[in-house]
C-alpha positions as CSV (number, residue, x, y, z in Angstrom):
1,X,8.8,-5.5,18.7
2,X,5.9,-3.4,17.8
3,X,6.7,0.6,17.4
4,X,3.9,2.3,19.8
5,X,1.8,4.8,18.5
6,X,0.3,7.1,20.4
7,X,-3.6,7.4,19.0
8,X,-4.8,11.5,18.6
9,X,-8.5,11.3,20.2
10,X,-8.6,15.2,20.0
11,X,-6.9,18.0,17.7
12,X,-2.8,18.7,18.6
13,X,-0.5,20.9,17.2
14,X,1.7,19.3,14.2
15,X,5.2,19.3,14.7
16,X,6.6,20.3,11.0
17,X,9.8,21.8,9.9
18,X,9.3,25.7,10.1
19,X,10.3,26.1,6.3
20,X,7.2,24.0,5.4
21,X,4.1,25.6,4.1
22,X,1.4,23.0,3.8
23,X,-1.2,23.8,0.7
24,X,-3.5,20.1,1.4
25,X,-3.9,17.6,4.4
26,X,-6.2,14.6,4.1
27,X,-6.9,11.8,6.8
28,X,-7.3,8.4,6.6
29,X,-8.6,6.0,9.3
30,X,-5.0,6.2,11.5
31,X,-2.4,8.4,9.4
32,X,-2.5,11.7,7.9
33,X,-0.7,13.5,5.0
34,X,-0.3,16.5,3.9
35,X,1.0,18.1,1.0
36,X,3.6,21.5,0.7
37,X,3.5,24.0,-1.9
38,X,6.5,23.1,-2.8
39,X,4.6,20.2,-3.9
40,X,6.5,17.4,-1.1
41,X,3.9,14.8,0.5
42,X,4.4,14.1,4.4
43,X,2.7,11.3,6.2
44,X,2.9,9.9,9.3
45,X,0.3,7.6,11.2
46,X,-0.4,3.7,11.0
47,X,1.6,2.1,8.5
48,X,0.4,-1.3,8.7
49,X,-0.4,-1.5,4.7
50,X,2.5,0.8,3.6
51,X,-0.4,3.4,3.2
52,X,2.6,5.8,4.5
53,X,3.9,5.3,1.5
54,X,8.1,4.8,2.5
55,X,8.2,1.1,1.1
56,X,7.8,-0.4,4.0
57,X,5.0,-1.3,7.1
58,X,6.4,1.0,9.6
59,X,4.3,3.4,11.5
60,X,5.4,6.5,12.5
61,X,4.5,9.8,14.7
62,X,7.0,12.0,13.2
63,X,6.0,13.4,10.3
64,X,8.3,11.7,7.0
65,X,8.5,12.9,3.4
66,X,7.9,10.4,0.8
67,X,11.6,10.3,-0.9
68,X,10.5,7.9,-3.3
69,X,8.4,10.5,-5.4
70,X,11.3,13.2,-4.4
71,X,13.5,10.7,-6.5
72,X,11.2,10.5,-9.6
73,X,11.2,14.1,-9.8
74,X,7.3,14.3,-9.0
75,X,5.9,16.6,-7.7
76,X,2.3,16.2,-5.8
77,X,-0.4,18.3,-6.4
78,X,-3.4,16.7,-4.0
79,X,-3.2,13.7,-2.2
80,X,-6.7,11.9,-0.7
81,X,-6.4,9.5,2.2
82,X,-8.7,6.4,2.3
83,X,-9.3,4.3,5.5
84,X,-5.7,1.8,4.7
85,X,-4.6,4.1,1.7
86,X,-3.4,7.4,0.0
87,X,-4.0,8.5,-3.3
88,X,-1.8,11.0,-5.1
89,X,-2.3,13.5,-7.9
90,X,1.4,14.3,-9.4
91,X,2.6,16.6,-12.2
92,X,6.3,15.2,-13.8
């Protein structure tokens, strides 16, 4: 089945890990991103057109870091989120 998500109306409180110090956030239509200074990209939200960006559909409400641009040793300097996607700015 389906994963529910719950659907934000009004501003909450994210729950990050507490080393995390986040330097961007942008917002699409139904997921969110933000970036660290250690230059990590999170996202969480509507997944529907991988716009989460974890190679795969899923949605999630936890907060996940993108491993695949962890693995390619890039490191994320803005990210922008459209309505179904999110665009990146990395430094290798």
């Amino acid at each position: 089945g389906a994963a529910f998500i719950s659907i934000q109306a009004f501003p909450a409180l994210l729950d990050l890990p507490q080393d995390l110090e986040v330097s961007a956030v942008s917002c699409g239509s139904r997921h969110t991103a933000v970036v660290t200074r250690g230059g990590e990209l999170y996202t969480w939200g509507w997944g529907k057109y991988g716009q989460l960006g974890h190679g795969n559909n899923a949605s999630s409400d936890q907060a996940r870091r993108v491993e695949h641009l962890v693995a390619q040793g890039l490191q994320v300097e803005e990210v922008v989120c459209g309505p179904w996607t999110t665009y990146v700015r990395v430094l290798e």
